[in-house]
C-alpha positions, 0 to 999 in steps of 0.5 A: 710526032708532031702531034706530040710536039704541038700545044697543049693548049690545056697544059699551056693555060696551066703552065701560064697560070703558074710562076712560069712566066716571071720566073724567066722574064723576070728573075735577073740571069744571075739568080736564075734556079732551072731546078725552082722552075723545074719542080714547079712544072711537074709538083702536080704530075709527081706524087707518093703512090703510098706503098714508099714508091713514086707515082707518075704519068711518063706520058703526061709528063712527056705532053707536058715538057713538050708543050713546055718546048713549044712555049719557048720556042714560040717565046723565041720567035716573037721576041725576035720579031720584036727586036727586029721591029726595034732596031727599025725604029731605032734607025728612023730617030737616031737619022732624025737625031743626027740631022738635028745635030748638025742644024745646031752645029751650023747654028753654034759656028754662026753664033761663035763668029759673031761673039769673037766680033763683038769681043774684039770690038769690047777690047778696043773700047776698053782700051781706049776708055783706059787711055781716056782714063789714064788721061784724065787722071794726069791731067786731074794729077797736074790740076791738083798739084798746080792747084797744090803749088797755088796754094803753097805760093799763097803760103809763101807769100803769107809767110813773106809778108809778116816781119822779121823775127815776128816769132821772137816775143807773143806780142809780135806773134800775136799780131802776125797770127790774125794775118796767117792763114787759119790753118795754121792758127785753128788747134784742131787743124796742128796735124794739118797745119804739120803736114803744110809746114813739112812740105813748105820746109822741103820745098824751100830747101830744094829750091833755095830761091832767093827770092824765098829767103824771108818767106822761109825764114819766117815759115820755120821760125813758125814752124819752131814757134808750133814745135816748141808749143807741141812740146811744152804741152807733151812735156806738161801732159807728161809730169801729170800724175799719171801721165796723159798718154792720149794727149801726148800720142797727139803731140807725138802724132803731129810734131812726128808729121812736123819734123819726123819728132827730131827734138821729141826724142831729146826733150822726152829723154832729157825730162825723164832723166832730170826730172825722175833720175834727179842727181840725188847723193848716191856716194854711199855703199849702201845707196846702190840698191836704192839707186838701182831700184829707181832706175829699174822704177823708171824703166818699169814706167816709161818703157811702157808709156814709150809704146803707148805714145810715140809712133811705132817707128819712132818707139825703139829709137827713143827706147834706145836714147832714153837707155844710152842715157840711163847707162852711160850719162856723164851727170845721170848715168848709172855707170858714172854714179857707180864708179863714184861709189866704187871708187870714191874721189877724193878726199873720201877714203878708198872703200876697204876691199871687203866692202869694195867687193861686196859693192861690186856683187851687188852692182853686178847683180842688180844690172844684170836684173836691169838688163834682162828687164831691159831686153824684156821690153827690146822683145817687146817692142816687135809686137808694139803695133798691135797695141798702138792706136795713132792718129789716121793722119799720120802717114804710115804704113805699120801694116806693111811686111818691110814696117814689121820686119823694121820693128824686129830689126831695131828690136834685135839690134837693141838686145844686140846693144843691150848685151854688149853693154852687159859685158863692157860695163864696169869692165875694168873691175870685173877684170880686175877682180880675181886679183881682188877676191883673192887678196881679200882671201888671203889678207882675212885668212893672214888674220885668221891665222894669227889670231887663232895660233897667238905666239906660236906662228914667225911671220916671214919677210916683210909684215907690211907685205900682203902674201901672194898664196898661203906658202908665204903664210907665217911659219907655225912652232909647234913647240911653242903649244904647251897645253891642248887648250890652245888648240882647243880655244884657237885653231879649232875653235868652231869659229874658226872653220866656220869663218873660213866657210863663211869667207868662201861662200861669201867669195864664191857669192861673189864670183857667181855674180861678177863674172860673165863667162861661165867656164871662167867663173867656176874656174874661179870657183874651184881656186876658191875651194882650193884655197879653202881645202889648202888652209882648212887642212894645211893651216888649222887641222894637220898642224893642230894634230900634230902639236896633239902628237907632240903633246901626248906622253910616251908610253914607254915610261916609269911612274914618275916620269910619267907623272912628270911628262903629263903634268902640264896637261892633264891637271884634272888627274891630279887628285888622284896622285898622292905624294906616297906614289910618286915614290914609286906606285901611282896609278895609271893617267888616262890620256887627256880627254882633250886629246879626243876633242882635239879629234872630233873638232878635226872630224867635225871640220871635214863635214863641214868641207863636205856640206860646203862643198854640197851645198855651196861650190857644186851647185854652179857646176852642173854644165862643167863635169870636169870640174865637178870631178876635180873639186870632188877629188880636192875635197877627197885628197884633203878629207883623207890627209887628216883622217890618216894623221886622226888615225895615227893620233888615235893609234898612239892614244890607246897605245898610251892607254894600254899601257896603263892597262898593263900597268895596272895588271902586273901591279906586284900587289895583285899577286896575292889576290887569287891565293885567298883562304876558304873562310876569307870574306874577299871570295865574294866579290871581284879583286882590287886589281879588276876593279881599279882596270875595269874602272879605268878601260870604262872611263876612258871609254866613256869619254871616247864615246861621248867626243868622238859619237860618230867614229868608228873605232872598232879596230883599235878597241878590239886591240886593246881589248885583245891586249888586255886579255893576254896581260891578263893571261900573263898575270894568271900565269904568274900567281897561285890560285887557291878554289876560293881565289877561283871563285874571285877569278870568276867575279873578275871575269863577269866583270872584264866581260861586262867592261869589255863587252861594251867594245861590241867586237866579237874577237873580244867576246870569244877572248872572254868565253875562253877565260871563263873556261879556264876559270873551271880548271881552278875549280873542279877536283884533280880527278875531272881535270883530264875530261874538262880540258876534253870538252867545250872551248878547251879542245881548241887551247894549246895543251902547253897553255893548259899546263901553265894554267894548271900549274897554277892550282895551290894543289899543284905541289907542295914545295918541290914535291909535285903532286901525284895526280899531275903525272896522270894528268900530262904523262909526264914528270917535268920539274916544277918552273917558279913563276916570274915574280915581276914581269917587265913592262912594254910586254903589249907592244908586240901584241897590240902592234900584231892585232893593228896589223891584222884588223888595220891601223886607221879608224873611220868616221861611221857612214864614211861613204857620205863624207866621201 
């Protein structure tokens, strides 16, 4: 057994010159495959025996896994020896390592306690060189400032030993200069020479000795001798064209250093108004523009030079006294100067409140283009340091947080100050001025009124007395219009509306301009509106409506009394009136086609409300809906007052048109017209009676059409349309009707239809194919009489209307006899009924009211959404 166990030592040399010994001491653990080395070991001991069997050797494979065994085992074995051997090493370093340690640590402790001395040690030496230093620096402090006060004395004393009033003339200046010091003599030393002055000013202040009266004394009047020297020269370097701004920035620099620049401020603000707002005559109301155009000339100008040459903690407050004094000055300010032309001293007249308004909307709108230039440069001024470039000699620190936070506070307070004068200036006529506009208003309207209405308007009260609204207007006698052209010519003039249109968008130009708070100018703007809607309707369109009413005859009429009513308007009828028909048979009049114009400047004035109202009060409106809503309503509430009395005018118009028709019809001449022979040339064309109606209905229509284009009239055409057939009917009914008469009947239907299709109403159409039917039933032999009224439209006709027709042929009978085929055709033997010779007139009433009722009385405008 254990001869089986041993080494092969032949096996053994074939396993280690296999993978064996890098696939276990190489391969990591995780990708170790006992399969892989499996199939290396036996792939030389495993072969195909050719029949499909295995061929193998147990007992090679046996020698081989235990000569396999034994490798491992052995591997195992030493590499145990191996780590015992390791760990024994391991223990000797790490012992050696450790004693190291610990001699490094003592080492460590030993350099540590000697650093801490030598730190302790370096603080107190460098506390005692702070001491030291500290020292030395006051004491150099006290030795500057003594040598500071020595020097001063020395400036005192300078001072003290010059004259009395040495600076009053350049003689006695001349001779004191060679005795002061140079630097206050050498030009390129004035900022040093403004420090000096400074500080000798406050200290001759704080010590008010008298021993450094004289000495004081003449250090200030030198002092004032310097600043007015620097200010002249600023002052000249100012009125070069252009401007020398380096030079000024100088001058600004060093009297800022004098005296903080209190008379720079003065002198600067004093030059620009007396010399570039020179008080020139600005008394006219056409001088406001050129005066606000200069003023905006020079803010434009010195606004910028302001920041470019003062020091940046000087620049808003000499923006702020340039700007109080541009506004408010007594000689120069623009407030002044504005009153002076708003309101003229005497002995100028007072301005007319047309031009006083029109001066106060152009004051308003160039200050308020003035003020937001103003507040422009306020903004501007918070950002002044980055642009200005100052003398390094001048003490100030603009880089500092609280500097640039001073910039933004002055800069605010100015808008701040600049806003409050936009609302106080002129106050009194902006408060004043609802008042104004709205007797400017009423006054123009007064005129309007009574040019265009002449003798027909009674003033009431006191002519002399301004109305106070439009109830107070003069009353308006519409008896006193005789003739449509007065209305025509005056009221309805187009000038006349546009004049009132024109007034309000000038008003409300106004308002938008003058009024500051939002809310209360739209107010404004909607009384405006108002007033317009109120006048344009109540004044100008109702009442010339119903002077039209008033005007228009009454249909109810005879021949002569309708001549007589119409004369006065209707002179261009005349020649179609002979002397032989006022007797008794003149032909119908058309209503004057005034009447229609009359409608149509009516409707052509509510288009024009309707753009003004777009175009001009609604556009200020946008934030305030409620007062978009009740403008809209105003507009609406007026437009539809004077589309209902248009409606009615209308109404009444065709109602005096229809009866013309009907006057035409039931003419006892045309009686005959159907009872025509068959040799009669009259077959061939349409009858006298249909010519002189078809005529008639297509003047009147023309003339509709050609003044009211855009009005919807179709209602009231299909009435009378209608109307005219059921006459016409009536008319068929009472008169024989011979086959040649049918043949003129059928020309009078082609002729009514094409007259009247012209209404394009299909109501009217249907009338007409219904009439063409009966025109068949005086046509066809009595044999087809039965089987025609039992085809086409005839089916739908009432049989008692058929038989009224029917009764009609001039074959019916024959004096009483009736003939035979009639009692075949209705079933029935009633006797024969004689046709009324005459009808009355006024039988189209009942039907031209009935087809109003059904279909409506009121016509509208085309498109009436977009008037609405």
């Amino acid at each position: 057994m254990q001869d089986d166990e041993a080494i092969d030592e032949k096996i053994a040399a074939s396993i280690r010159s296999g993978p064996f010994e890098s696939m276990i001491l190489e391969t990591p653990h995780y990708d170790f495959d006992p399969s892989n080395l499996l199939q290396e070991l036996t792939s030389t001991y495993i072969a195909d025996d050719g029949a499909g069997g295995v061929a193998l050797d147990p007992h090679a494979l046996k020698k081989l896994f235990n000569t396999f065994k034994a490798m491992l085992l052995e591997m195992e074995a030493q590499s145990k020896e191996n780590s015992s051997f390791l760990e024994k090493d391991a223990e000797a370093v790490e012992d050696e390592y450790k004693a190291s340690l610990s001699m490094h640590k003592k080492t460590i402790e030993v350099l540590s306690r000697n650093l801490n001395v030598v730190d302790e040690r370096f603080r107190k030496v460098t506390a005692d060189a702070v001491r030291t230093g500290d020292s030395l620096n006051k004491k150099e402090s006290q030795r500057l400032r003594a040598v500071d006060a020595i020097q001063l004395l020395e400036y005192f004393k300078t001072f003290d030993k010059l004259p009395d009033n040495f600076a009053d003339n350049y003689d006695t200046m001349g001779a004191a200069m060679k005795k002061i010091p140079s630097v206050f003599v050498d030009e390129d030393r004035r900022m040093e020479a403004a420090h000096l002055l400074s500080r000798l000013r406050a200290i001759s202040f704080e010590l008010n000795a008298p021993g450094l009266t004289r000495a004081a004394g003449n250090m200030r009047a030198y002092s004032d001798f310097l600043e007015k020297e620097l200010l002249d020269l600023f002052e000249r370097a100012a009125g070069r064209q252009p401007p020398e701004a380096d030079f000024m920035r100088e001058c600004a620099d060093i009297l800022y250093a004098l005296n903080e620049g209190d008379h720079l401020k003065g002198r600067y603000v004093y030059y620009v108004i007396s010399k570039r707002l020179d008080k020139s005559d600005f008394s006219g109301q056409e001088s406001l523009s050129s005066l606000f155009g200069k003023v905006i000339s020079v803010c434009q100008t010195e606004f910028p030079l302001i920041t470019k040459v003062f020091p940046p903690i000087m620049a808003p407050k000499v923006t702020r006294l340039l700007l109080q004094r541009i506004l408010n000055d007594p000689v120069y300010g623009i407030q002044v100067r504005v009153e002076q032309v708003l309101c003229p001293p005497p002995p100028s007249d007072p301005l007319p409140l047309s031009d006083y308004l029109d001066c106060l909307a152009t004051v308003e709108q160039q200050t308020w283009a003035l003020f937001d230039l103003l507040k422009a440069q306020a903004k501007a001024l918070a950002e002044i340091k980055s642009s200005y470039k100052h003398s390094e000699k001048v003490e100030m620190n603009e880089n500092s947080s609280d500097f640039s936070s001073s910039l933004k506070s002055q800069s605010l307070m100015l808008i701040k100050y600049l806003d409050e004068q936009a609302k106080t200036m002129f106050l009194d006529h902006r408060e004043k001025y609802p008042a104004n506009e709205a007797l400017h208003m009423l006054t123009s309207l007064l005129r309007l009124t009574e040019s265009c209405w002449g003798g027909a308007v009674e003033p009431r009260g006191n002519k002399n007395t301004a109305p106070q609204s439009l109830t107070a207007f003069p009353l308006i006698h519409l008896n006193r219009i005789n003739k449509l052209e007065q209305l025509l010519s005056g009221p309805l003039r187009p000038e006349s509306v546009r004049q009132v249109i024109s007034l309000s968008s000038d008003a409300v130009h106004r308002c938008r301009s003058i009024l500051y708070d939002v809310e209360e100018r739209e107010q404004k703007v909607s009384a405006i509106w108002t007033m317009d809607c109120n006048y344009i309707v109540g004044h100008l369109l109702l009442p010339s409506l119903k002077a039209t009413t008033n005007l228009l005859p009454d249909s109810n009429y005879s021949a002569s009394n309708a001549l007589k009513a119409t004369l006065a308007v209707i002179f261009d009828h005349l020649a179609r009136i002979f002397f032989l028909d006022i007797l008794g048979d003149a032909p119908p009049v058309l209503p004057p086609r005034q009447i229609h114009e009359v409608i149509a400047s009516c409707m052509d004035a509510t288009r024009q409300l309707h753009q003004h109202h777009k175009d001009v009060i609604y556009v200020g409106m946008d934030s305030l809906p409620t007062l978009k809503t009740i403008t809209l309503e105003t507009r609406r509430s007026h437009v539809k007052q004077v589309e209902e009395v248009v409606g009615s005018v209308l109404r009444k118009t065709m109602d005096f048109f229809t009866a013309g028709c009907e006057k035409i019809i039931f003419n006892k001449k045309a009686k005959d017209d159907y009872f025509v022979r068959e040799d009669s040339p009259l077959a061939m064309e349409a009858s006298k009676m249909v010519k002189t109606l078809c005529a008639f209905i297509k003047e009147e229509h023309d003339v509709v059409v050609s003044c009211l284009p855009n009005m919807d009239m179709s209602v009231l055409w299909k009435a009378v349309g209608l109307t005219t057939l059921m006459l016409f009917n009536d008319h068929l009914k009472r008169t024989k009707i011979t086959v040649t008469g049918a043949f003129v009947l059928a020309n009078d239907v082609n002729m009514l239809t094409r007259t009247l299709g012209a209404f394009n109403s299909s109501p009217v159409d249907l009338a007409l194919e219904d009439l063409r039917e009966v025109c068949n039933l005086f046509i066809v032999p009595p044999s087809n009489l039965s089987s025609l009224m039992e085809t086409g439209r005839m089916v739908n006709m009432a049989r008692s209307d058929l038989r009224e027709f029917v009764c009609q042929r001039a074959d019916f009978s024959q004096g009483s006899v009736k003939a035979t085929w009639v009692k075949d055709l209705f079933g029935v033997d009633e006797p024969i009924t004689s046709p009324e010779k005459e009808l009355k007139l006024g039988r189209y009433k009942d039907c031209f009211d009935s087809e109003l009722r059904k279909y409506g009385t009121t016509p509208s405008a085309r498109g009436n959404a977009k008037y609405v």
